[in-house]
Legacy VTK file of the C-alpha trace (Angstrom):
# vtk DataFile Version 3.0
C-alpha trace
ASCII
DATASET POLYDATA
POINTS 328 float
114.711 89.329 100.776
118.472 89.456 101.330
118.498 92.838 99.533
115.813 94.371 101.314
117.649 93.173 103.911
120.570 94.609 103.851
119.426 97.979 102.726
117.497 98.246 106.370
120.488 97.340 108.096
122.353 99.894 105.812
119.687 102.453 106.864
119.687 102.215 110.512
123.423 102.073 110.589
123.711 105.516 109.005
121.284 106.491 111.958
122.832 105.416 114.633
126.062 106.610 112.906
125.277 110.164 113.161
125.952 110.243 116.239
129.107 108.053 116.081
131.995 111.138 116.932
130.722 111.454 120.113
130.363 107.600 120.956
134.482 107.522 119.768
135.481 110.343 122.255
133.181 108.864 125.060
134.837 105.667 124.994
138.190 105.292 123.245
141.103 107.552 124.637
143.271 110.119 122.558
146.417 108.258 121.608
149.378 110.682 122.943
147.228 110.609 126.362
147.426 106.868 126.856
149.409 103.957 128.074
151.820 102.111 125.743
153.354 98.506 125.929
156.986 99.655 126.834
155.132 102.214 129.665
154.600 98.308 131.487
158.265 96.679 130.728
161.633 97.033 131.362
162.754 99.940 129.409
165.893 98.539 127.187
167.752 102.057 127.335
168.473 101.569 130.937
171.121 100.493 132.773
168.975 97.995 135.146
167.238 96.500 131.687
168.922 93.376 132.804
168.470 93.416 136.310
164.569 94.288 135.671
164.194 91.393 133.146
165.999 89.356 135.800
163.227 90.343 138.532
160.655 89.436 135.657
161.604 86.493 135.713
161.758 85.352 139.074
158.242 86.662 139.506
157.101 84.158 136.604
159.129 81.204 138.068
156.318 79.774 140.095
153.243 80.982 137.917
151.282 77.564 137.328
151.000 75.376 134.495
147.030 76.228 133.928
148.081 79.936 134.661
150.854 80.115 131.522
148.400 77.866 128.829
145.853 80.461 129.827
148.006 83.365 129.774
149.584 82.231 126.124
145.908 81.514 124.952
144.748 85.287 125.591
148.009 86.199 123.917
147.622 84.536 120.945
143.553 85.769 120.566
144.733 88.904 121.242
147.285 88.812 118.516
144.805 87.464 115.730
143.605 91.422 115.859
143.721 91.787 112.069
141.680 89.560 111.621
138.894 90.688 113.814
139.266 94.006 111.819
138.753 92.723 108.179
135.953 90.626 109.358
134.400 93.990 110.747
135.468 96.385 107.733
133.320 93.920 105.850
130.038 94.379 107.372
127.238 96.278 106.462
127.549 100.009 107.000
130.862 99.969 107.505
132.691 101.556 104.402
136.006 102.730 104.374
136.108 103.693 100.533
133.290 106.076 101.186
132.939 106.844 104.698
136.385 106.653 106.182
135.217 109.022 108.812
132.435 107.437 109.562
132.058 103.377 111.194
135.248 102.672 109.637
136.842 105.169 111.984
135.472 103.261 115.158
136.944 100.057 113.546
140.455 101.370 113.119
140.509 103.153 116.642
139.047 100.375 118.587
141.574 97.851 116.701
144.663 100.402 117.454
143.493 100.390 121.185
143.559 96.432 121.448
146.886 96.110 119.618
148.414 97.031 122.081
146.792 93.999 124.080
148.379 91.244 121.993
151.733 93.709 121.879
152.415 94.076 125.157
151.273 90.483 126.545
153.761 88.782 123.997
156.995 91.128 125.008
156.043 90.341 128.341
156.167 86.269 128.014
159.265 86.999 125.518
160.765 88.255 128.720
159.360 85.666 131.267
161.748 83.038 130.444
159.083 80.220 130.473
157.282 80.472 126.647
158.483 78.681 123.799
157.691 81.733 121.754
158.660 79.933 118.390
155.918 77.299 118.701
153.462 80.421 120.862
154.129 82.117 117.511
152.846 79.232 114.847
149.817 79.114 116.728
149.333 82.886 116.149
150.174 82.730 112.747
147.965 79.567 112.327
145.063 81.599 114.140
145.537 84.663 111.666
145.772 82.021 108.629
142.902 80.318 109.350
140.702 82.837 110.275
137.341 82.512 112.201
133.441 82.239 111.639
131.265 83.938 114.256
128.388 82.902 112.425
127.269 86.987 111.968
128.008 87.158 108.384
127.741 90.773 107.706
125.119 91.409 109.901
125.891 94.781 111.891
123.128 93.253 114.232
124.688 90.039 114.937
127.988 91.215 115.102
127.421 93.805 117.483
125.472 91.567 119.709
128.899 89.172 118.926
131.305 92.011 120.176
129.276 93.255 123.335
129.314 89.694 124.620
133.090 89.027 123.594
134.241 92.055 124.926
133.155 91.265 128.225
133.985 87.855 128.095
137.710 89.111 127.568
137.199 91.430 130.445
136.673 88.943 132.979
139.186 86.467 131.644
141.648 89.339 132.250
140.058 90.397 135.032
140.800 87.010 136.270
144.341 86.307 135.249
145.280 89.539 137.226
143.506 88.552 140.379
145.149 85.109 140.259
148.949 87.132 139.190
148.491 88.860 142.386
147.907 85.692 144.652
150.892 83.997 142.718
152.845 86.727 144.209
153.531 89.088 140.726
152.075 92.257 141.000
153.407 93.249 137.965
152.201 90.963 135.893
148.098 91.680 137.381
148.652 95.379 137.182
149.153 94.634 133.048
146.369 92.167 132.889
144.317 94.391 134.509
144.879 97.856 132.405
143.944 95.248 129.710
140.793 94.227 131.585
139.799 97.827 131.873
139.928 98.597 128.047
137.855 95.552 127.410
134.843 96.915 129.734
135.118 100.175 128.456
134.843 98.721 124.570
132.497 96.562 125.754
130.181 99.775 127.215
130.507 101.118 123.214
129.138 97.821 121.857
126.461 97.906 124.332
125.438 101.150 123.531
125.168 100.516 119.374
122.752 97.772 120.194
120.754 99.806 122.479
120.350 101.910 119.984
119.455 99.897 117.298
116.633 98.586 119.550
115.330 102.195 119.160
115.075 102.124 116.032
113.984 98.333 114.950
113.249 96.522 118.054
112.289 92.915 116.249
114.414 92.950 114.049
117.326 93.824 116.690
115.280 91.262 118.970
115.070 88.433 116.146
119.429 88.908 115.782
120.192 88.436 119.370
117.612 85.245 119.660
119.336 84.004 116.576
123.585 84.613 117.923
121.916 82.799 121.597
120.546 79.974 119.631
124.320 79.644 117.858
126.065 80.131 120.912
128.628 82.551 120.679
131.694 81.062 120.267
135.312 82.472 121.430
137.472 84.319 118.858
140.315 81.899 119.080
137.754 78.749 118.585
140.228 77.798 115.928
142.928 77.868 118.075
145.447 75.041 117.526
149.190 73.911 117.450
151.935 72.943 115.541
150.550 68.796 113.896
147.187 69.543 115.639
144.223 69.835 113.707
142.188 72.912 113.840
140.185 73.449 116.774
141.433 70.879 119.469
143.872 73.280 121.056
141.017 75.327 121.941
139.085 73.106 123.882
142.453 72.228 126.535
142.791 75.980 126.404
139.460 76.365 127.255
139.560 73.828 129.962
142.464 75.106 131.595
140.230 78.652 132.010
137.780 76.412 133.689
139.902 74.742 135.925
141.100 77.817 137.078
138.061 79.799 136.859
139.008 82.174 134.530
136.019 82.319 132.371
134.317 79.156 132.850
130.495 78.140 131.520
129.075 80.178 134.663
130.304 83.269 133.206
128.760 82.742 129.837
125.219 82.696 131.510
126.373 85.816 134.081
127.597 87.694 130.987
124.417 87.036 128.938
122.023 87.775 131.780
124.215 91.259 132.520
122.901 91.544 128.648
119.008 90.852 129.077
119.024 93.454 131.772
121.375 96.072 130.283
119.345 96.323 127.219
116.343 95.967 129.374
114.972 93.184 126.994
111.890 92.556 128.715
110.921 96.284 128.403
110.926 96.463 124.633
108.095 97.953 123.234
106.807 97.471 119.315
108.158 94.014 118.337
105.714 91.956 116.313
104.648 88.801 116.745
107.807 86.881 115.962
110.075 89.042 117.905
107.629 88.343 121.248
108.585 84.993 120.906
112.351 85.529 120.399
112.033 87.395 123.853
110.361 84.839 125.356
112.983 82.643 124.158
115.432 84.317 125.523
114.161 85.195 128.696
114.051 81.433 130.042
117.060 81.207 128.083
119.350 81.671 131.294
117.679 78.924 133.533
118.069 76.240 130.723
121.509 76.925 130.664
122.236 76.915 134.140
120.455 73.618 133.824
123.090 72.339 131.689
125.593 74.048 133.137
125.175 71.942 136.134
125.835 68.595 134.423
129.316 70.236 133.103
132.463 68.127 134.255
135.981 69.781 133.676
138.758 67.415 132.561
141.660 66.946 134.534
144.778 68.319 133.379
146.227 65.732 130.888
147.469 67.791 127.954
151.137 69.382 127.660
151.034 72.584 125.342
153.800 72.826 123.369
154.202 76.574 124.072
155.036 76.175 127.893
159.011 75.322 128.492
158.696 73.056 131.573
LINES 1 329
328 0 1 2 3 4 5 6 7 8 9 10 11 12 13 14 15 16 17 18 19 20 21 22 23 24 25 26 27 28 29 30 31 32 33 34 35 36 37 38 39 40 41 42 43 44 45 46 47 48 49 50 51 52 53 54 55 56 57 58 59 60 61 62 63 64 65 66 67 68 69 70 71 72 73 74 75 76 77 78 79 80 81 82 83 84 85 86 87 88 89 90 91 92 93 94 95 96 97 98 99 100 101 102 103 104 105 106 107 108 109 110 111 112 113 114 115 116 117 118 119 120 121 122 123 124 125 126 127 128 129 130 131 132 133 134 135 136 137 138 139 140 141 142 143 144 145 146 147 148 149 150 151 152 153 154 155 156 157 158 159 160 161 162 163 164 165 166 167 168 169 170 171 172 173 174 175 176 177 178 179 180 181 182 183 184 185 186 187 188 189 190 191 192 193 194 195 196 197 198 199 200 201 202 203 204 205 206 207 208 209 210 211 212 213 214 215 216 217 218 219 220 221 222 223 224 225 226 227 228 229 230 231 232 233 234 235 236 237 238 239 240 241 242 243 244 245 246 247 248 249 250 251 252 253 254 255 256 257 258 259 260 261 262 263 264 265 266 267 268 269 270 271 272 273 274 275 276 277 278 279 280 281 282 283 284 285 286 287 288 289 290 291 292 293 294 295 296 297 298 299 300 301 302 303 304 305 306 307 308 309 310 311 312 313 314 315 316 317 318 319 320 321 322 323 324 325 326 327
């Protein structure tokens, strides 16, 4: 079953891959054309380097506590990028021995665009004068070390339903972070989070897009994957996020809190991003699903209203937790 599987999924991919150079120049930007971390930072050549770093500074002085463990979190997940790309140059239909040109090309350009992410967020604490980047930088190389499970295995299907919901759910956290930088007074700072906010939507338009077209071509089978990753949940990248002496995992949830107590993507969001989902893919319009895949829809249709449900019951804690990345 697993075989016949896979060689479905193997089919369909080389489908939809056909068409795959024009999805890459739609939405991922030619290199030489785009932004780069030092376009955003004090440029070290200069004879005001100092006197920029020191107006850095002063702009991060008063950024809060929440804001920084927040700010470090989305660092450190976006710095965990190679492991995002093994776990996607493993899936089926991507094959970089055979077919470097083909889905393995969207996986290196769409990990080259978010490097700079992770890049440019950690040069920019460096400089902020308020990061213990030694113990920031165990976390990342914890993160990296320990890797992640999305619960997609190879899937194309469930990992593509996995990035289209991440990738938004990274927009709006950055999204966020900028909009708060700017009422903390640092324009900077939300002009950066923002640029990063941007390439997360427009990734998250190229995601989209595969699974719409998957649901072209095998509508249950595409319907059956998303009812399955909902069922899951789909958990953040950086679920295994955790400190120096802290066991796997509990880092996360006071990161994860702190986002909620400021609102930066809080349980709310999770239901918004998922319903933008149903009605982007225009789930209740599929046609051809069999009998098992009419259920999955139905599933997932009332799916929002149960979690709101829940959602409602959900108490924040208070902030009780010192990070050991912030310097106080």
């Amino acid at each position: 079953m697993q075989t016949e599987l896979t060689a479905s999924r193997l089919e369909v991919m080389r489908f939809i891959g056909t068409k795959l150079d024009a999805l890459i120049d739609e939405y991922l930007k030619p290199i030489e054309q785009y932004w780069q971390p030092s376009d955003l930072l004090p440029d070290s050549t200069r004879e005001d380097f100092f006197s920029e770093v020191k107006l850095l500074q002063e702009s991060c002085r008063d950024l809060p506590y929440d804001y920084l463990a927040v700010l470090i979190g989305d660092t450190i997940t976006e710095e965990a990028l190679p492991t995002y790309e093994s776990w996607l140059m493993d899936v089926v239909g991507i094959d970089q021995m055979n077919e470097p040109q083909g889905w393995a090309k969207w996986v290196r350009n769409w990990t080259a665009e978010e490097n700079r992410h992770g890049d440019l967020l950690n040069k920019y604490l460096y400089l902020s004068g308020r990061v213990d980047m030694h113990a920031m930088e165990v976390s990342t190389q914890y993160l990296i070390s320990d890797g992640f499970d999305i619960q997609t295995g190879r899937d194309p299907y469930r990992n593509f339903v996995y990035t289209s919901f991440q990738e938004l759910a990274t927009n709006v956290s950055h999204r966020r972070t900028a909009t708060l930088a700017k009422q903390y007074g640092n324009p900077h700072l939300s002009k950066i989070c923002g640029i990063i906010a941007s390439d997360e939507l427009r990734h998250a338009k190229a995601y989209k897009a595969f699974v719409s077209r998957i649901f072209e071509v095998d509508p249950s089978e595409m319907m059956l994957a998303l009812e399955d990753m909902m069922k899951k949940k789909i958990v953040m990248p950086a679920h295994f996020l955790r400190e120096s002496g802290v066991k796997i995992g509990n880092t996360f949830s006071h990161f994860s809190d702190a986002a909620q107590r400021l609102g930066v993507y809080t349980t709310n969001d999770y239901i918004d991003i998922f319903d933008s989902l149903i009605q982007d893919w225009e789930i209740d319009k599929v046609r051809d699903l069999n009998a098992t895949a009419e259920r999955a829809r139905d599933y997932l249709m009332g799916l929002s209203a149960r979690l709101r449900r829940v959602a409602e019951r959900t108490r924040v804690p208070q902030l009780d937790y010192e990070f050991s990345w912030i310097s106080r």
